[in-house]
BAFI-3210 file (N, C-alpha, C; in Angstrom, 3 decimals, decimal comma, padded with zeros to 6 digits):
// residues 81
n [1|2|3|4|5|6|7|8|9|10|11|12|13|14|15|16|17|18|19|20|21|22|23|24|25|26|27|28|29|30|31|32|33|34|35|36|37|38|39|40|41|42|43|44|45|46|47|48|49|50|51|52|53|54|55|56|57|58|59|60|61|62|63|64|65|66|67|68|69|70|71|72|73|74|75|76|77|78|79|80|81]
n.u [005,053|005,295|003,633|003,995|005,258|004,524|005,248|003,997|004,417|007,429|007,342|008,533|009,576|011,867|014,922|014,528|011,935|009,077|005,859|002,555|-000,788|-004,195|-007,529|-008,673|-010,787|-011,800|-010,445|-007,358|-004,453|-000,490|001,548|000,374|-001,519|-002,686|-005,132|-006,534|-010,142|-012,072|-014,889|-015,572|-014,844|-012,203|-011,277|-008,953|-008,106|-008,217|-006,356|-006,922|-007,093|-008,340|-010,972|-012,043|-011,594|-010,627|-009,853|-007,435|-005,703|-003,106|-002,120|000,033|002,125|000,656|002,087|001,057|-001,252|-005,174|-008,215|-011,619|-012,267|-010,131|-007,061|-004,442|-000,967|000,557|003,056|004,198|006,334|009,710|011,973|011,000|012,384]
n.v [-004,816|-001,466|000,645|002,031|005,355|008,181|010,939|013,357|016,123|015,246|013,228|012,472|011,833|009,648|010,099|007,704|007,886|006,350|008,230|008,842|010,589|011,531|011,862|012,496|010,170|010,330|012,321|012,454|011,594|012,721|009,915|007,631|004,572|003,954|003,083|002,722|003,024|001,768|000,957|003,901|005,494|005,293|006,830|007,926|006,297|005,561|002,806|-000,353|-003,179|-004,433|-003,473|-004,325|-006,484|-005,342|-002,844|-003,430|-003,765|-001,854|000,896|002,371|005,168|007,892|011,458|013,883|015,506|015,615|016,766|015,017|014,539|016,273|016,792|014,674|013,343|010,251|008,138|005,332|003,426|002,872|004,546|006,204|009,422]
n.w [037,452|036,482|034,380|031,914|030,891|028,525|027,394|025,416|024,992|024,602|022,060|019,107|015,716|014,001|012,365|010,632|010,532|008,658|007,793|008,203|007,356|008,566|009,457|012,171|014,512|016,557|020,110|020,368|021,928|021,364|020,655|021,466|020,725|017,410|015,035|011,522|011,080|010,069|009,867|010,046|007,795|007,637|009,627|011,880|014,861|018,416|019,153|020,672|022,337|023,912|022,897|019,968|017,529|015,289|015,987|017,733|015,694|015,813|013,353|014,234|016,004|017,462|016,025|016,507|018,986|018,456|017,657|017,630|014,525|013,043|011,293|012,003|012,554|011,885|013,190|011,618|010,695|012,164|014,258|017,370|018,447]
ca.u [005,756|005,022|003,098|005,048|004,782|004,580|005,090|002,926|005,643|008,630|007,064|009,291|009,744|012,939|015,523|014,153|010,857|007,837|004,837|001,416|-001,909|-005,352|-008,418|-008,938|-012,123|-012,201|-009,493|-006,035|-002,879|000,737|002,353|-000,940|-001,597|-003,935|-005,560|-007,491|-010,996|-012,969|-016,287|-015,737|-014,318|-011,021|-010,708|-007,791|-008,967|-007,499|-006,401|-007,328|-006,836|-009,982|-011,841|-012,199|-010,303|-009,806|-009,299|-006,435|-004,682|-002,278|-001,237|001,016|001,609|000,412|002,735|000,442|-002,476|-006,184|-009,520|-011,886|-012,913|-009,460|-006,037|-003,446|000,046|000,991|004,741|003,777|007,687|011,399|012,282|010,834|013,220]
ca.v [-003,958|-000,207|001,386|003,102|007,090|008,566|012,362|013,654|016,669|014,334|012,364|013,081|011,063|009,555|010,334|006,930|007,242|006,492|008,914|009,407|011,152|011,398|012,545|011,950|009,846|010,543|012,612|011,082|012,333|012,273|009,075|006,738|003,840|004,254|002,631|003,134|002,561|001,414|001,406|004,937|006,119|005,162|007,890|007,187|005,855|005,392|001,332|-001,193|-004,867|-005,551|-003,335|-005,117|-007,353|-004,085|-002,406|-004,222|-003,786|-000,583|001,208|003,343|005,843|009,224|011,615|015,228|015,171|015,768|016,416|014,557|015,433|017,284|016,255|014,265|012,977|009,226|007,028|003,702|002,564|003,548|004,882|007,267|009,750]
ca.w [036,536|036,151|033,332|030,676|030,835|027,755|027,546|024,692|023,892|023,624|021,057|017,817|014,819|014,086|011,091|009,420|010,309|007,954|008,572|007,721|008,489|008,304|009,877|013,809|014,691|018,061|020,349|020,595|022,260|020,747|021,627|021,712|019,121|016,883|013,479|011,051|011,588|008,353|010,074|010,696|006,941|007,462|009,928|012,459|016,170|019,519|019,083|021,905|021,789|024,353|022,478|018,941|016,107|014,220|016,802|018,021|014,896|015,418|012,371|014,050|017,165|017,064|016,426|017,130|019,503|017,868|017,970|016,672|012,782|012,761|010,528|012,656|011,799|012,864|012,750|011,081|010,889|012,016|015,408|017,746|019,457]
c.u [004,960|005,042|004,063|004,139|005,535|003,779|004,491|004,101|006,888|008,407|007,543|009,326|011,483|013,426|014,864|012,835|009,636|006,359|003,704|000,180|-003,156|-006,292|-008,671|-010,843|-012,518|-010,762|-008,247|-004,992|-001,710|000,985|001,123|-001,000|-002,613|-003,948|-006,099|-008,827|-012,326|-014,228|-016,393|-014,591|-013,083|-010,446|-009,575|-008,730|-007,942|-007,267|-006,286|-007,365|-008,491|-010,911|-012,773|-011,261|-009,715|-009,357|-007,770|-005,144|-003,951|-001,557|000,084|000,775|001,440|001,397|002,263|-000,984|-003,428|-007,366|-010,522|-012,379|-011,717|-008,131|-005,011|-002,553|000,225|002,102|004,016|005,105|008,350|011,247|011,475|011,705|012,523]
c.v [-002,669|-000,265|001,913|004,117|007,361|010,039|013,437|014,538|016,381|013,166|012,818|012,064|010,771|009,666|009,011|005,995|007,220|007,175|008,415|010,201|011,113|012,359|011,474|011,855|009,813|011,617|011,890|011,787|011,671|011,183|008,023|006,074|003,702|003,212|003,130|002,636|002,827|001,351|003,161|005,741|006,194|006,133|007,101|007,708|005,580|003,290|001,148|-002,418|-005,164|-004,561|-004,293|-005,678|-005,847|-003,031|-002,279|-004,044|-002,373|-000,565|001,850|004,257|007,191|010,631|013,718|014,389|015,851|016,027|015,699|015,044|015,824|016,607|015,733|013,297|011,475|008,400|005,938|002,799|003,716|004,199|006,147|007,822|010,674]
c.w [036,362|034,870|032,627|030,390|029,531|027,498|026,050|024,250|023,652|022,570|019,543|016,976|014,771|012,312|010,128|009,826|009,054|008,310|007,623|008,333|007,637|008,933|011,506|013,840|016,236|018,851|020,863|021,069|021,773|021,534|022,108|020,485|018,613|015,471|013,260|010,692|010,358|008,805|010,500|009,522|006,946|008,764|011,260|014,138|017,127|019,662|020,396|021,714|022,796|023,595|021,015|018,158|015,962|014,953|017,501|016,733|014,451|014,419|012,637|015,511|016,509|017,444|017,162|017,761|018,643|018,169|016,969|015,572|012,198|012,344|012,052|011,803|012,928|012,270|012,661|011,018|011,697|013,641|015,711|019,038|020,733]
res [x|x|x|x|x|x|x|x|x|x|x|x|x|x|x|x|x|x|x|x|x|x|x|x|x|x|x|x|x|x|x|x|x|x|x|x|x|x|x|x|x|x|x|x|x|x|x|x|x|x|x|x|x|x|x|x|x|x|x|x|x|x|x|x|x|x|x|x|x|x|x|x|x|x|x|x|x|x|x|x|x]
***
């Protein structure tokens, strides 16, 4: 089975999605799943299941890309168009 391509500027929120944002703890591109990463002030992280437990536990995809230190927005519910 082929990878799933995910195009960084069609990543939109949907009419009944739930947002939020934070502070980027590393760089992340739109359309990547991320948490938030409590050894690291809550700040929001690139999620990975082989990396760690907490890791593993996506809050949400990202819906602007980031650098790290710098505010990013991420969909936690509801469709993305």
């Amino acid at each position: 089975m082929a990878d799933i391509t995910i195009t960084a500027a069609d990543v939109d929120p949907g009419d009944n999605a739930m947002m939020a944002s934070g502070i980027a703890g590393a760089t992340i591109t739109a359309g990547a799943a991320v948490y938030r990463n409590a050894a690291d002030s809550g700040r929001i992280s690139l999620a990975d299941a082989d990396l760690s437990q907490a890791a593993s536990a996506a809050v949400g995809i990202a819906l602007t890309g980031s650098s790290a230190d710098q505010p990013i927005s991420y969909q936690l519910t509801g469709d993305l168009d």
